[in-house]
C-alpha positions as CSV (number, residue, x, y, z in Angstrom):
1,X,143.3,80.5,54.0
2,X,143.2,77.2,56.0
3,X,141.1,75.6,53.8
4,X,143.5,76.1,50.6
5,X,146.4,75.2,52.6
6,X,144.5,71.9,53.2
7,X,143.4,71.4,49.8
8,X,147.1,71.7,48.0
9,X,148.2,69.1,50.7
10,X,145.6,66.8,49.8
11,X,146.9,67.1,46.0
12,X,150.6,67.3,46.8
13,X,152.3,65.2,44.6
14,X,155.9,63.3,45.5
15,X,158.9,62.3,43.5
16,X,157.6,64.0,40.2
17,X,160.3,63.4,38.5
18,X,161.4,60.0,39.4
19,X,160.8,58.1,36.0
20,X,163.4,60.6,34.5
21,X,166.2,58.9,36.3
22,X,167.8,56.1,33.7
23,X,168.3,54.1,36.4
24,X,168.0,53.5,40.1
25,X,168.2,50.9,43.2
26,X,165.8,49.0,45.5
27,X,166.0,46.5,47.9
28,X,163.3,43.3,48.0
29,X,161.7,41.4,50.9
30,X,159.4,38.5,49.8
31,X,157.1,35.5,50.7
32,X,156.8,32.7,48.3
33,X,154.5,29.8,47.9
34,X,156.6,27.1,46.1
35,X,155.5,23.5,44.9
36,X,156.9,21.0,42.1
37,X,154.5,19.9,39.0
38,X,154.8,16.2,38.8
39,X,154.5,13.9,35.6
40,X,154.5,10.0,36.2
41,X,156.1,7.8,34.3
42,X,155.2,5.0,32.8
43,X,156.5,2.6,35.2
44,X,153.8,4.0,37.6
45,X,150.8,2.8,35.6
46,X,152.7,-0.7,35.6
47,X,153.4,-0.8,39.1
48,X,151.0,-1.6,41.7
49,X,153.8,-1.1,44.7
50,X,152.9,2.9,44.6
51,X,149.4,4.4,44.1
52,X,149.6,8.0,44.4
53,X,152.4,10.6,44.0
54,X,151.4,14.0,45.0
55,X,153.1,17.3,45.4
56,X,153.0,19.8,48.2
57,X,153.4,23.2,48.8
58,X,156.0,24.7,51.0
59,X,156.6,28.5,52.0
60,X,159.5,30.8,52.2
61,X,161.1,33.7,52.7
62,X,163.4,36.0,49.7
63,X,165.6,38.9,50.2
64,X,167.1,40.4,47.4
65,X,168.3,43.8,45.5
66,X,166.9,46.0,42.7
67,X,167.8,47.7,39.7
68,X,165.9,49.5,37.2
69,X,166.6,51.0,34.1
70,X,164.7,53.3,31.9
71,X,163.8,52.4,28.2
72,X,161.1,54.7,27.7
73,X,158.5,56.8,29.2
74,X,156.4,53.4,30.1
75,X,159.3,50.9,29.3
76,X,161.8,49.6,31.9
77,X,163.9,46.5,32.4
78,X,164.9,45.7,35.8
79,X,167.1,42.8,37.5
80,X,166.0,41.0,40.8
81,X,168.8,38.5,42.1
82,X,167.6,37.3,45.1
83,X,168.0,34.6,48.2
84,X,165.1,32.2,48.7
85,X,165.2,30.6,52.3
86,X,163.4,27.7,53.8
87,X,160.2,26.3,52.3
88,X,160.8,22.0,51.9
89,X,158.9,21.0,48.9
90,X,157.2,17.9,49.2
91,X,155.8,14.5,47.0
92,X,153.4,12.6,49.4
93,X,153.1,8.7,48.2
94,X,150.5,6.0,48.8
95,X,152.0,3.0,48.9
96,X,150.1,-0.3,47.6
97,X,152.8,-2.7,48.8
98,X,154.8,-1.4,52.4
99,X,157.3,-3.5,53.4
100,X,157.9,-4.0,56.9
101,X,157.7,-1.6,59.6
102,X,157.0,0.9,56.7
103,X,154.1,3.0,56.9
104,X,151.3,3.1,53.9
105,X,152.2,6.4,53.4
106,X,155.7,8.4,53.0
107,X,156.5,11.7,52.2
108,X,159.4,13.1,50.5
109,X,161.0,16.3,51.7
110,X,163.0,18.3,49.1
111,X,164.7,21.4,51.5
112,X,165.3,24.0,48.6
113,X,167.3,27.6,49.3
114,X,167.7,28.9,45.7
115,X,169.9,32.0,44.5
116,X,167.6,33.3,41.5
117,X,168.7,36.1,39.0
118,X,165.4,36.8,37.2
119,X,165.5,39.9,33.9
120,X,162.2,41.7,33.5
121,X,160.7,43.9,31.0
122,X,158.1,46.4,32.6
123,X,155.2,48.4,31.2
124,X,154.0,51.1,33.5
125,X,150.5,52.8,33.6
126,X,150.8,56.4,33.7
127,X,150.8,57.7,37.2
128,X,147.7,59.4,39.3
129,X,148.7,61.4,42.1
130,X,151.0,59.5,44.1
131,X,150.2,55.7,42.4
132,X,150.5,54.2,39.9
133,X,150.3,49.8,38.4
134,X,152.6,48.1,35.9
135,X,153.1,44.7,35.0
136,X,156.0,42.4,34.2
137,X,156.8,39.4,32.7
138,X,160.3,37.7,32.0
139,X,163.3,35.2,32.4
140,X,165.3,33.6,35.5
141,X,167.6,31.7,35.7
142,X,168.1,29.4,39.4
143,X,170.6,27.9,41.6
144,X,169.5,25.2,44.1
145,X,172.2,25.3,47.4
146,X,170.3,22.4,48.8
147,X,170.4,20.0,45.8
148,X,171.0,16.7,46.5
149,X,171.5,15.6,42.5
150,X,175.0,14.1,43.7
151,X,174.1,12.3,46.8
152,X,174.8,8.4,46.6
153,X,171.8,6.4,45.9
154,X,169.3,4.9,48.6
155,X,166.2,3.8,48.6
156,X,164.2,6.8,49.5
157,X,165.3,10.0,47.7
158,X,164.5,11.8,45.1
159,X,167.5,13.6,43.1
160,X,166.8,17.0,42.3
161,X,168.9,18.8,39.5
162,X,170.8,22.0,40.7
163,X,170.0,24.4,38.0
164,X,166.5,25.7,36.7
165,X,165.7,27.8,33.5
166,X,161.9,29.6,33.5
167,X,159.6,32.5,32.7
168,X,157.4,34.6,35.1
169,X,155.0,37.3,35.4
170,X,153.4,39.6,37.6
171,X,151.5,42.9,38.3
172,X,152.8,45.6,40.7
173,X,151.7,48.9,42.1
174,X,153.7,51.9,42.9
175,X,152.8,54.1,46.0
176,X,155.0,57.5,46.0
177,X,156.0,58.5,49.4
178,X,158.2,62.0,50.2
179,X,161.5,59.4,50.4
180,X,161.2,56.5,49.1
181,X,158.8,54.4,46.7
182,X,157.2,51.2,47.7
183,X,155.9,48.6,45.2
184,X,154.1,46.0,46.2
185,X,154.3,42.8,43.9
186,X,153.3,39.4,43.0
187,X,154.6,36.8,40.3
188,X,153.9,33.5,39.2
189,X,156.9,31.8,38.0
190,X,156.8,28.8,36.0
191,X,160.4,26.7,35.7
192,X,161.2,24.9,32.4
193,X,163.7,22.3,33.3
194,X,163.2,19.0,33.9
195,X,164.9,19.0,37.9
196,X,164.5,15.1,37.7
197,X,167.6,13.1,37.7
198,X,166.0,9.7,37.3
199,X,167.6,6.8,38.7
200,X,165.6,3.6,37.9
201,X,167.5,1.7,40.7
202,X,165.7,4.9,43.2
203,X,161.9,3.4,43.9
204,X,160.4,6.6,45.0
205,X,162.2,8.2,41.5
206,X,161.7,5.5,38.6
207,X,157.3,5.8,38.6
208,X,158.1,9.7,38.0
209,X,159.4,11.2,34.6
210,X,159.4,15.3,34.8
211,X,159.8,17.7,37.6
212,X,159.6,21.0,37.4
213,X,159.5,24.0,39.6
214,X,156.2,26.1,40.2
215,X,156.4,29.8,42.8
216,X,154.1,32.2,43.3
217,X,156.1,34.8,44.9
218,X,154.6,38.1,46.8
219,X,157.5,40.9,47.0
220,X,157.7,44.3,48.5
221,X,159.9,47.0,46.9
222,X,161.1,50.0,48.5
223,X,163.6,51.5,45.8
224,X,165.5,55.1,46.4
């Protein structure tokens, strides 16, 4: 008798009929690896003053809420709007002519907290036992709090526009507990807009010509 009591709770299954439900909630906590994709203009080729413009990575952290609709039995759409926290994303520059008491090598910090409202389409595997995968891909659309497209020009910043268009995509897994289900999730996200505001007057900004955004963002679900 003890023996089949442990055998039906090894097969116990949770939250069978969860993926009925035509909708339902979550909540998001997230770590993201963010960086900008840099394309140089032709001024840099020309000029001899910079050598080397090169982007670095920055990390943060993203809360955010859930909502997931049903389409079909392996079809769902689902909207993520989120808050992305810290992470300064940087371009590191070689100079070839420092003038003085400047160092041969400068670094431009660009601090970004971005409100994001990314739309996904799903397509889930079916489900064994208590897990099962899907994977996503879709549109955001981004806000930049800490954009600094309107600050008076100097001689050292780079203007970043404050709003950001781009697609992403991802794989997920489901793991069905007696409460709640937790998803565990990562994207790569690829922004389409040019955030450059060029300036030519701006010598850090005139030897670059398109910026644009780059994340790859690992998220933990834990929906009702």
């Amino acid at each position: 008798m003890g023996l089949l009591q442990y055998s039906y709770a090894q097969k116990q299954l949770y939250r069978m009929h969860r993926e009925d439900q035509l909708y339902y909630f979550g909540i998001t906590l997230g770590y993201n690896s963010s960086y900008l994709q840099v394309n140089k203009s032709n001024l840099f080729t020309q000029s001899d003053s910079i050598l080397l413009a090169e982007p670095g990575s920055s990390g943060g952290i993203a809360m955010g809420l859930l909502a997931t609709g049903r389409l079909g039995e392996h079809f769902q759409i689902r909207a993520n709007p989120q808050l992305i926290i810290g992470g300064a994303r940087s371009i590191r520059y070689e100079l070839g002519s420092a003038r003085v008491g400047e160092g041969s090598t400068q670094i431009q910090r660009l601090p970004s907290t971005l409100v994001s409202f990314p739309f996904q389409l799903k397509f889930n595997s079916d489900r064994i036992g208590n897990f099962r995968t899907y994977i996503l891909g879709g549109l955001k659309y981004d806000i930049d709090l800490s954009s600094n497209s309107t600050a008076r020009n100097a001689d050292d910043i780079i203007k970043l526009k404050r709003n950001d268009f781009g697609f992403e995509g991802g794989i997920g897994f489901n793991f069905y507990l007696p409460f709640v289900t937790i998803s565990p999730e990562i994207k790569i996200s690829y922004g389409l807009t040019n955030l450059h505001q060029t300036d030519a007057a701006l010598k850090y900004s005139n030897v670059l010509d398109k910026i644009q955004s780059r994340m790859i963002l690992f998220s933990i679900h834990i929906e009702d």
